[in-house]
C-alpha positions in Angstrom: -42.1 21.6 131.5 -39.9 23.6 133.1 -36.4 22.6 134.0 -36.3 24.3 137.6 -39.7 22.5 138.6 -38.1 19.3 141.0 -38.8 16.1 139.3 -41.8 15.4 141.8 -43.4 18.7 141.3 -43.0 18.1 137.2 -44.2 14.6 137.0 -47.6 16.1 139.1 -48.4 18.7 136.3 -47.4 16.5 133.4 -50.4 14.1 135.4 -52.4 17.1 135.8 -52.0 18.1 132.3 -52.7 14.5 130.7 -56.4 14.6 132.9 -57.3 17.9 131.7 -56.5 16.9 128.0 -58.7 14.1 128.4 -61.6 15.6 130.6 -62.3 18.6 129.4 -62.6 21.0 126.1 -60.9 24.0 126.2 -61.2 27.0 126.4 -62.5 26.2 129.9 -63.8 27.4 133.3 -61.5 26.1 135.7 -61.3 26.9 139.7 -58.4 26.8 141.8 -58.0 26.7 145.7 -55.3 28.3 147.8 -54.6 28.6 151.1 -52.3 31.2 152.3 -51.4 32.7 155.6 -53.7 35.6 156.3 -51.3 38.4 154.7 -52.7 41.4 152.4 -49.5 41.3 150.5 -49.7 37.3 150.1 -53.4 38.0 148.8 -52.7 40.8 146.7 -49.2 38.8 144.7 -51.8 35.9 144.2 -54.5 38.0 142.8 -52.2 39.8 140.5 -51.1 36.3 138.9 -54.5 36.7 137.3 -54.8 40.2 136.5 -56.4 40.4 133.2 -58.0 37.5 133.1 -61.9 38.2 134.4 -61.3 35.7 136.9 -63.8 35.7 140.0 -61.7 35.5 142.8 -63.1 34.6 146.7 -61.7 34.7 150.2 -62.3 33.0 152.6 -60.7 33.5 156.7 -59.9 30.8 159.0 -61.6 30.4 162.1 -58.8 31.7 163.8 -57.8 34.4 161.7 -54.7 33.0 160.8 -54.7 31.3 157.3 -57.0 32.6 154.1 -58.3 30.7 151.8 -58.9 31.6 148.1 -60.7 30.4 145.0 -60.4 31.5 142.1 -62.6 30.7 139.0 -61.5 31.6 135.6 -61.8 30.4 131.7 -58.3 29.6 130.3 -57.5 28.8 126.7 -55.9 25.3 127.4 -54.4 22.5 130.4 -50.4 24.8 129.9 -52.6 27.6 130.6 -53.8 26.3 134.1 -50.2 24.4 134.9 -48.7 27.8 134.0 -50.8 29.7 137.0 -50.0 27.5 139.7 -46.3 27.8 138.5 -46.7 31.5 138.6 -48.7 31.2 142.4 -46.4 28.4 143.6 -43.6 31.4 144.1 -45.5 32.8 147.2 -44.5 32.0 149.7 -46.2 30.2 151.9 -49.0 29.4 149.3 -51.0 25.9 149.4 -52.3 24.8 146.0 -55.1 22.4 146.6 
C-alpha cells in the first residue's frame, strides 16, 4: 500500500483486497459507483482514470441537478488493479466512492 493513504483509508483497501482475493477469479468484471457533484470537468477527470480500459461507464443526475452519479463496469487483471482506480479517482475532488 501506499504510504500517503491515512491509516484508515489503507486498512479499508487492504480489507477490500483480502475479499476480492477470496471471492473472485481474476481477470474480472468489476463495477464501481461514484457520486460526484454535477461538474463536466469532475466527470470528465473520473472518466479519464479509465481511458483505455473498454470500461462501460454510466451517469446518472440527481433529482435536483445537483450531484451525478457514475458506474463504471470494467474487467481488470487483479484486486491492486481495482484498489489502484479508486486510489487514482479518490484525487477528485469532491468524489464519493461507494
Amino acid at each position: 500500500m501506499q504510504m500517503s493513504l491515512d491509516k484508515k483509508t489503507a486498512e479499508f483497501y487492504d480489507r477490500l483486497k483480502t475479499q476480492l482475493e477470496g471471492d473472485t477469479s481474476w481477470p474480472s468484471l468489476y463495477l464501481y459507483k461514484f457520486i460526484v457533484p454535477a461538474s463536466n470537468k469532475k466527470i470528465t477527470e473520473i472518466e479519464s482514470v479509465f481511458d483505455g480500459t473498454n470500461a462501460e461507464i454510466s451517469t446518472r443526475d440527481s433529482s435536483k441537478g445537483t450531484y451525478t452519479s457514475l458506474s463504471i463496469k470494467v474487467i481488470l487483471d487483479s484486486p491492486e488493479a481495482v484498489i489502484q482506480k479508486y486510489i487514482e479517482v479518490s484525487k477528485v475532488e469532491g468524489v464519493i466512492s461507494l
